[in-house]
Each structure stands twice: as structure tokens, then as C-alpha cells.
One Martini backbone bead per residue (centre of mass of N, CA, C, O) as a GRO file, in nm:
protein
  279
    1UNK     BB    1  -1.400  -1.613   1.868
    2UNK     BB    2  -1.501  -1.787   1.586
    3UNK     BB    3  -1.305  -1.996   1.414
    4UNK     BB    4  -1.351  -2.148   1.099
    5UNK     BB    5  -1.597  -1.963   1.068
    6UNK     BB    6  -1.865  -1.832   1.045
    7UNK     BB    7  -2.010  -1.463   1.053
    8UNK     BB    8  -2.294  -1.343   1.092
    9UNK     BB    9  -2.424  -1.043   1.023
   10UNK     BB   10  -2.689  -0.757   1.102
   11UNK     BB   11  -2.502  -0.502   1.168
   12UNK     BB   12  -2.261  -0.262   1.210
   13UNK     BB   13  -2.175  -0.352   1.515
   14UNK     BB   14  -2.119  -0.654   1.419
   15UNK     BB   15  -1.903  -0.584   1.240
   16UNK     BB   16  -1.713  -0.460   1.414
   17UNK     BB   17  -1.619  -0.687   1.615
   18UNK     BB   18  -1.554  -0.899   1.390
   19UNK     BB   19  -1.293  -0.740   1.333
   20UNK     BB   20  -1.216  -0.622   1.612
   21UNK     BB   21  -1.203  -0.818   1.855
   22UNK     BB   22  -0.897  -0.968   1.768
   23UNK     BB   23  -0.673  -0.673   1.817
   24UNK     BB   24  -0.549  -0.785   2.035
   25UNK     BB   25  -0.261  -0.701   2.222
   26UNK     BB   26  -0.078  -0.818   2.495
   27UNK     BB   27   0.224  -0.794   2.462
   28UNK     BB   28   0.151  -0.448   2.415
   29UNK     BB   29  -0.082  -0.313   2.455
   30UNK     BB   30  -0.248  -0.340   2.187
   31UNK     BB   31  -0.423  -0.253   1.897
   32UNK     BB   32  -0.314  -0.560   1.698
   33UNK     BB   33  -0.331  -0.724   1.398
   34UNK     BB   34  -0.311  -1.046   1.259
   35UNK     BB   35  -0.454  -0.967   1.013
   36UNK     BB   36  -0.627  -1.034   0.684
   37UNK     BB   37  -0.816  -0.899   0.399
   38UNK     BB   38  -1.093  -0.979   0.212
   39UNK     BB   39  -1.331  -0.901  -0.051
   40UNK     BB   40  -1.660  -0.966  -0.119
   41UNK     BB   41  -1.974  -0.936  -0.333
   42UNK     BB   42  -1.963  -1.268  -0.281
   43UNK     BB   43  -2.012  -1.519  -0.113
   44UNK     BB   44  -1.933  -1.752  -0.370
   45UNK     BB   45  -1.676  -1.683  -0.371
   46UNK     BB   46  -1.354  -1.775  -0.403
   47UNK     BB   47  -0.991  -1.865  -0.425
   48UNK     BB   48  -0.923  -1.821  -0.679
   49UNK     BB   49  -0.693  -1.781  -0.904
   50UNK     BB   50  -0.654  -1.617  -1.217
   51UNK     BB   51  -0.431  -1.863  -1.334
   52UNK     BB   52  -0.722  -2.060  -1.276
   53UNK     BB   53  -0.893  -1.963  -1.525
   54UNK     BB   54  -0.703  -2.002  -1.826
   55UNK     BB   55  -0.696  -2.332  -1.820
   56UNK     BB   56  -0.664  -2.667  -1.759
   57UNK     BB   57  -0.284  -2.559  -1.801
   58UNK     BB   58  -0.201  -2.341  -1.579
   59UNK     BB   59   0.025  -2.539  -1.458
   60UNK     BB   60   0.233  -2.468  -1.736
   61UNK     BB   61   0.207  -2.155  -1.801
   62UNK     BB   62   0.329  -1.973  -1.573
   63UNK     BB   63   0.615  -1.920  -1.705
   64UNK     BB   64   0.565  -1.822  -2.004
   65UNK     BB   65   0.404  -1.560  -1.888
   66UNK     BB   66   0.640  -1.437  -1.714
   67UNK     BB   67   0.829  -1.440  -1.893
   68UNK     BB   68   0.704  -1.244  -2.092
   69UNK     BB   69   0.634  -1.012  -1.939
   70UNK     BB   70   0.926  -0.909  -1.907
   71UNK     BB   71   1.002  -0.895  -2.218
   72UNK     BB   72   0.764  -0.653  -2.258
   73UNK     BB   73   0.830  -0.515  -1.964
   74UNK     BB   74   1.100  -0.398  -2.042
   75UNK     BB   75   0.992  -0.060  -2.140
   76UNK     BB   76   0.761  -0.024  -1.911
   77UNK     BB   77   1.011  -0.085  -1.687
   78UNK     BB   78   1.218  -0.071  -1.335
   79UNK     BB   79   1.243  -0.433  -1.324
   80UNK     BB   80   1.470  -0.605  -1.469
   81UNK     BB   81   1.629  -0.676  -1.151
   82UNK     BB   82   1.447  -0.820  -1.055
   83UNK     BB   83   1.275  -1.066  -0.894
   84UNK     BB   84   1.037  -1.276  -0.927
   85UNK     BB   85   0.896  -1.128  -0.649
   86UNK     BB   86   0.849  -0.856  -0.824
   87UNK     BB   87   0.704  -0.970  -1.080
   88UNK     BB   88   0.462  -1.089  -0.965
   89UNK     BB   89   0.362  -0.838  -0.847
   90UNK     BB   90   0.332  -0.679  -1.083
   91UNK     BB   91   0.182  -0.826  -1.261
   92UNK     BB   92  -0.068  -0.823  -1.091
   93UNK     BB   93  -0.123  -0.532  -1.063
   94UNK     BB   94  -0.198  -0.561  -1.391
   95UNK     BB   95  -0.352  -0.804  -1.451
   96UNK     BB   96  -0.163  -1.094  -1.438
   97UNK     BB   97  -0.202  -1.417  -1.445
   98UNK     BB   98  -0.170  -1.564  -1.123
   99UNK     BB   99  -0.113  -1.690  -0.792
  100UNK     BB  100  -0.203  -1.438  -0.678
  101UNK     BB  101  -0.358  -1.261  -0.401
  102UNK     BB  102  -0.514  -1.042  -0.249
  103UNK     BB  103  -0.490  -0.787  -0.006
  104UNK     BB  104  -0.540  -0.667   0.374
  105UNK     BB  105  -0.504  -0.498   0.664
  106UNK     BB  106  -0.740  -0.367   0.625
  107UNK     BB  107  -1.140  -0.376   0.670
  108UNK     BB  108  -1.188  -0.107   0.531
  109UNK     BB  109  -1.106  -0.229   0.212
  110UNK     BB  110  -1.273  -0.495   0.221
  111UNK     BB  111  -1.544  -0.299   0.192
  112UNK     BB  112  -1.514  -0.199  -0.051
  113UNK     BB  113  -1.532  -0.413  -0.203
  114UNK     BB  114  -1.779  -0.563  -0.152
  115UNK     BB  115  -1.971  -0.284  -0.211
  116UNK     BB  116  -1.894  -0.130  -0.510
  117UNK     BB  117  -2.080  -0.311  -0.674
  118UNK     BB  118  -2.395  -0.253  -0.732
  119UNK     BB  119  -2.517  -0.473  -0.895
  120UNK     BB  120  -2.432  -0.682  -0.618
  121UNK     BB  121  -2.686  -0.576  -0.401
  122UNK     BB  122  -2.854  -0.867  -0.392
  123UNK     BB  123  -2.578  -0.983  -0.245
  124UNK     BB  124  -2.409  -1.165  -0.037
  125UNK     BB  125  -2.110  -1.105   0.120
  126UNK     BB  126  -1.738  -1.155   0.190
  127UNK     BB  127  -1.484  -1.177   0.469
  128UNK     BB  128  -1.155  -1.271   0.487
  129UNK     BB  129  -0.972  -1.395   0.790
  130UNK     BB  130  -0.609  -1.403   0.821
  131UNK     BB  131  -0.318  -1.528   1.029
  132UNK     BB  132  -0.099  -1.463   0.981
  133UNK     BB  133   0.102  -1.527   1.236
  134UNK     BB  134  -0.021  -1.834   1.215
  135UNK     BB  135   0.099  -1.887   0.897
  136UNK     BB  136   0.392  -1.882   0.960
  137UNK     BB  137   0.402  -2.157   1.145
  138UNK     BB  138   0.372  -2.303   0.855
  139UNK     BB  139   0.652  -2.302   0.782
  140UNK     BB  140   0.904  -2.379   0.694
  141UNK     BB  141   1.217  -2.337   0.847
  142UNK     BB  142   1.364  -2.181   0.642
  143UNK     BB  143   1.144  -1.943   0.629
  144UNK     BB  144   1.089  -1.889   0.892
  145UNK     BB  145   1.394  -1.829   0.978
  146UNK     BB  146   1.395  -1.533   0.810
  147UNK     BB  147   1.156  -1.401   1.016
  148UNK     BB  148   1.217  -1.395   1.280
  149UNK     BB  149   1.393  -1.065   1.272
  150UNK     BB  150   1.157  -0.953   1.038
  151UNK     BB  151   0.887  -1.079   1.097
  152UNK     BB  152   0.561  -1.212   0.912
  153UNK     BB  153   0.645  -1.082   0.644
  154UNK     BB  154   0.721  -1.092   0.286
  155UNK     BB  155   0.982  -0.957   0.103
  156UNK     BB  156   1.134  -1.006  -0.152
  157UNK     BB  157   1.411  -0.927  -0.021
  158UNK     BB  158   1.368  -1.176   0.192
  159UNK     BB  159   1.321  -1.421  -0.029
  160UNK     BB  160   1.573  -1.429  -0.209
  161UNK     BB  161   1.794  -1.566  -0.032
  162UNK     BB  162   1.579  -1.832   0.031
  163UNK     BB  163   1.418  -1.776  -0.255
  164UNK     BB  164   1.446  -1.762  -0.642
  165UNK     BB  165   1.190  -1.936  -0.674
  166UNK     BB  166   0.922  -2.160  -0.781
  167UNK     BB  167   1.125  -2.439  -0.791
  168UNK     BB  168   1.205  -2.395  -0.478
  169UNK     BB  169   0.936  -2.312  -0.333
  170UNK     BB  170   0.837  -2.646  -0.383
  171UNK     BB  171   1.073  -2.786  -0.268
  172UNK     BB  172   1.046  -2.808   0.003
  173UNK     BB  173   0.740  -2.920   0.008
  174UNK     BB  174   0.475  -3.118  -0.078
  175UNK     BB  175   0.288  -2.948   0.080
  176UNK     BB  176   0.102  -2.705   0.069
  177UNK     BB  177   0.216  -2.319   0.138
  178UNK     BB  178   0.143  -2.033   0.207
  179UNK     BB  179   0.246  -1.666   0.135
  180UNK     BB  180   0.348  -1.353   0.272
  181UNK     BB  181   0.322  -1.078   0.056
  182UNK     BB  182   0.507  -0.742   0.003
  183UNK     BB  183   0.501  -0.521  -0.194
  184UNK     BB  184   0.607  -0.301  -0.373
  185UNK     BB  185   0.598   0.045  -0.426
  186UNK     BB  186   0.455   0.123  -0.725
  187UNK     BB  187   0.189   0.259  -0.630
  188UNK     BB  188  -0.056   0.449  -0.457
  189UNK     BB  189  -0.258   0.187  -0.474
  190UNK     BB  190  -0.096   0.024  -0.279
  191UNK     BB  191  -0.078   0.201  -0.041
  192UNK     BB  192  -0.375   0.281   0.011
  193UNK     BB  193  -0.456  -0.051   0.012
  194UNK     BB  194  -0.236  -0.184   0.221
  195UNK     BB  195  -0.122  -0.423   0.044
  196UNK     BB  196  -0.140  -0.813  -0.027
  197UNK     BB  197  -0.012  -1.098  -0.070
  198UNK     BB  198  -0.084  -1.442  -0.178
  199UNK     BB  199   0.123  -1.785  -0.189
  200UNK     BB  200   0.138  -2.057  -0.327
  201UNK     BB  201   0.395  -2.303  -0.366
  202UNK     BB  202   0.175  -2.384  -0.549
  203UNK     BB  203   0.004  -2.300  -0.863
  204UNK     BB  204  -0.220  -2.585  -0.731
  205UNK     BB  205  -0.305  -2.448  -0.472
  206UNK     BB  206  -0.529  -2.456  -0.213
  207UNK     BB  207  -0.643  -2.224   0.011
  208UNK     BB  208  -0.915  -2.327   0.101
  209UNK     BB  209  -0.801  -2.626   0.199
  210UNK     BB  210  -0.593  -2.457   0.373
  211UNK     BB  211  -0.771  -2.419   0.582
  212UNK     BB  212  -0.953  -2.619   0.628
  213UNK     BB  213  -0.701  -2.749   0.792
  214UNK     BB  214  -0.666  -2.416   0.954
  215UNK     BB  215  -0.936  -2.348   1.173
  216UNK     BB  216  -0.725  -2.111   1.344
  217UNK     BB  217  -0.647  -1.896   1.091
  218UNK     BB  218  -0.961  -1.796   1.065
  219UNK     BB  219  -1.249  -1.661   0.910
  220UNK     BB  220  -1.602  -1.552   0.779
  221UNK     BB  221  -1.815  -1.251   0.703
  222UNK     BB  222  -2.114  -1.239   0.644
  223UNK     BB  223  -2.283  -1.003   0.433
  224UNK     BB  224  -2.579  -0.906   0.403
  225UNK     BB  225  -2.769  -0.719   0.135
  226UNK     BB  226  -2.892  -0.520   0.384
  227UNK     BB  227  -2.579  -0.397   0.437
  228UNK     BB  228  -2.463  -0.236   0.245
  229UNK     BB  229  -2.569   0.041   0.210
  230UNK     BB  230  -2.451   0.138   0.482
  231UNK     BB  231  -2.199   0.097   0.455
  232UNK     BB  232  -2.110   0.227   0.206
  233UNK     BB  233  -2.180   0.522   0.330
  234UNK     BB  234  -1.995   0.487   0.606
  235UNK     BB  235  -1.738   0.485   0.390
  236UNK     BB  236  -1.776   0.780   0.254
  237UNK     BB  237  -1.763   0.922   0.518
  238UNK     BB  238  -1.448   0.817   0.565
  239UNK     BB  239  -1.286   0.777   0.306
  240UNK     BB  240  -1.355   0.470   0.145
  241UNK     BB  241  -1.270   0.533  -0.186
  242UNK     BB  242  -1.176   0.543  -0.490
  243UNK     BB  243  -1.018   0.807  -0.512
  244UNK     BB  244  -0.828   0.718  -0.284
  245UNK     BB  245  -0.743   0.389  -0.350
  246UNK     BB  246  -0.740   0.513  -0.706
  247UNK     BB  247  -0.536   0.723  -0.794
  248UNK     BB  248  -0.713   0.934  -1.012
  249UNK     BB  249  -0.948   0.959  -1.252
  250UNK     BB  250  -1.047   0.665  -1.266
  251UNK     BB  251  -1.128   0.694  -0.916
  252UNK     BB  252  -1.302   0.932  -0.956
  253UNK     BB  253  -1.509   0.858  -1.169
  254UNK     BB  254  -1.605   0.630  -1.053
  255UNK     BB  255  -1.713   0.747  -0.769
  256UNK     BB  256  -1.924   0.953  -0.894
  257UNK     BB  257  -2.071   0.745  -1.009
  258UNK     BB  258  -2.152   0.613  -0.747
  259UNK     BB  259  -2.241   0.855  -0.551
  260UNK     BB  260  -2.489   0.927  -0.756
  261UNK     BB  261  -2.669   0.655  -0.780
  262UNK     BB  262  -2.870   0.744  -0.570
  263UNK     BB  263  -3.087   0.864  -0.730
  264UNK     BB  264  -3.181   0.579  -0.745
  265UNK     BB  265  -3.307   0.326  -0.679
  266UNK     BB  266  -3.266   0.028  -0.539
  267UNK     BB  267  -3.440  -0.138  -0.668
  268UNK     BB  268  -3.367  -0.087  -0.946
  269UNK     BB  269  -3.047  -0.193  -0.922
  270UNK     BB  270  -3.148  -0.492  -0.838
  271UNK     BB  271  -3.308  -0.544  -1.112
  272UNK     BB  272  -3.075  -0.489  -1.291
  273UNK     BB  273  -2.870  -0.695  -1.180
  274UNK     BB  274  -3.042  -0.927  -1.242
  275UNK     BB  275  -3.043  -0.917  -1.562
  276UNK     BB  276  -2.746  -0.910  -1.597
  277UNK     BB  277  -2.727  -1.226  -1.462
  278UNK     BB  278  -2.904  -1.340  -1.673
  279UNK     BB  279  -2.890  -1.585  -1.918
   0.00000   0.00000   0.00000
């Protein structure tokens, strides 16, 4: 396996390996996989948080947003006594611009981003696969050692004791470092999506820039145009669809919709798509 590097797939057999051959693990005798997973529809998106999106000033409103966030959400939400990392998680899940990135465990929840947006199916796609455990290795030494007896990624209660803010969590050193967090299971969405979050130590760190100083802990999977469809078929065989992902009627009328959209020419969906995208 080339880490640090990209890795165009041909065919589903060569996406299954790219995915899956990194996952043996010798001193247990499984496979078990040390990385995570995110999923792009466009090889071109990059790694950029939701909250450097909302204008070049948004590493100064980062606190304004979430302390606001929690003041108008604590009459509707039960979160009222978490800790910064279970609200910031909460925002995230809900769509509250911030630090963090989407992951998942899954790979084959990864290829469900990929593929969902029909629009987007004349674009290659693209899995970025990063060894968490391998990430862990560069955190601080506090932090490291929180981890020692407790696993490899952190959980806001796991984080709490050893860090309780973000500009506690800055302080530790200068240059920037990755944090995986657990979210709680705030519901059925987390959990189906087996999901999981980064976050960098700073507001304005670039994880696309520390993957590149650190190019033995990740890799990326480029998904060509013309392999989406296959995957995305294969995927509804296997139940990796919006019902299962994102329980509830809004993931059913998706799904559904998405489902049958097969009725029309795949040419016509890319014509689509292309129009759509024009300036």
C-alpha cells in the first residue's frame, strides 16, 4: 500500500483492496483497520472546515458562534452541562459552522458520500483514508498520555480532565495538531454512520497541509466518473443507503428518490448535472 499518496481505482475489485488491504492487524490476528474514512463527490474538494467557509475573519467569531449556539440551544437541547467538545459536537451534527470534519469508520459509508449526489456523477470522486492510530502518535505528550490505558481516539469525557477549552487545547504547542473525537450518540444518524470527527488544535490549522508533513499516515483514493454508478448499485444491494444512514422520513423520501432517478438515461442525469454547474 503507497501512503501518502494517491491511488486511482479502476474497478470495484481494485476499490475493494485500496479500501481493505491496509486492515490486517498481526498482533491481533483480525482484520482490523486503524484508519477513517471521508468521502468526497469531487476529487477537487479539499479539507476545509464548514467555519473557514463564513469569511476571512472566522477564526475571531469561532467563540461568538458557539457561545450563541449554546445560549439559543439550551431550551432545545439536553446539553446544557457538556463540556465544550460535546457542544461542539452537537453543532457540527447539526450544522452549526466550525472546526470540525465528518469521518467515519465505515468505508463503504465513505463511498456513500462519494456517490449520493446524482448531480455530481460526470465528477471524479475521492476517499481519504487516514491512520488514525498513526495520528495519535503525534499529539502532545498530555494529551498522548490520556490515551495510553483508553484507546486511540478521544471522547469529550476522555478529553475533559486533560483539556477544557479550545484555547487550552492551543496552548499546548505551537504547530498544529489533528484531534479524533468521538461524538456522544446524539441519535441514530451518528450512530448508523458510525461517525466520527477531526479537529485541529488550532481554529486555522490546515489538515490537508499536516497530512502533507505526514505522508506515512494517510493516503487518497481517487474514485473515477465512470465507476460511480457501479459502486453506487452495489451499495443499495448491500443497505448503504440514506434510509439505513439517516433514519427517519427525510433519509426514506432521499433514498426513494434517489432510487428511482434510475428510470431516466444516465447521459441525461450528466447533461443535468453539467447545466447545472455552468455559470
Amino acid at each position: 500500500m503507497t501512503k501518502g499518496k494517491e491511488i486511482v481505482v479502476k474497478s470495484w475489485l481494485e476499490l475493494q483492496s485500496a479500501l481493505f488491504d491496509h486492515s490486517w492487524n498481526e498482533e491481533i490476528g483480525r482484520f482490523r483497520s486503524s484508519y477513517v474514512y471521508r468521502g468526497a463527490a469531487d476529487k477537487g474538494y479539499s479539507l476545509n472546515t464548514s467555519i473557514s467557509r463564513i469569511g476571512k475573519n472566522y477564526a475571531q467569531l469561532e467563540t461568538h458562534i458557539l457561545r450563541n449556539f449554546k445560549k439559543y440551544a439550551r431550551t432545545e437541547t439536553s446539553h446544557a452541562n457538556y463540556s465544550v467538545w460535546n457542544w461542539l459536537a452537537v453543532a457540527q451534527h447539526h450544522g452549526l459552522p466550525t472546526r470540525l470534519l465528518d469521518w467515519t469508520y465505515s468505508p463503504y459509508v465513505a463511498l456513500h458520500f462519494v456517490t449520493q449526489d446524482l448531480k455530481q456523477y460526470h465528477l471524479d470522486g475521492a476517499v481519504w483514508c487516514i491512520d488514525y492510530v498513526k495520528a495519535k502518535e503525534e499529539l502532545p505528550k498530555p494529551l498522548k498520555d490520556a490515551l495510553f490505558e483508553e484507546g486511540n481516539v478521544f471522547t469529550p469525557e476522555l478529553l475533559e480532565p486533560v483539556c477544557s477549552s479550545l484555547t487550552e487545547l492551543a496552548g499546548f504547542q505551537d504547530d498544529p495538531f489533528v484531534v479524533f473525537l468521538e461524538p456522544p450518540s446524539i441519535d441514530a444518524r451518528i450512530v448508523h454512520q458510525y461517525a466520527l470527527f477531526s479537529m485541529m488544535s488550532k481554529v486555522n490549522g490546515d489538515l490537508s497541509a499536516w497530512l502533507q508533513n505526514h505522508p506515512d499516515i494517510y493516503f487518497r483514493i481517487i474514485i473515477p466518473a465512470e465507476l460511480k454508478w457501479e459502486i453506487r448499485d452495489k451499495l443499495d444491494q448491500a443497505n448503504i443507503t440514506e434510509r439505513v444512514l439517516m433514519p427517519g422520513l427525510s433519509g426514506l423520501s432521499q433514498w426513494l428518490k434517489r432510487h428511482y432517478t434510475h428510470l431516466y438515461m444516465k447521459e441525461d442525469l450528466n447533461i443535468a448535472a453539467n447545466e447545472i454547474n455552468e455559470p
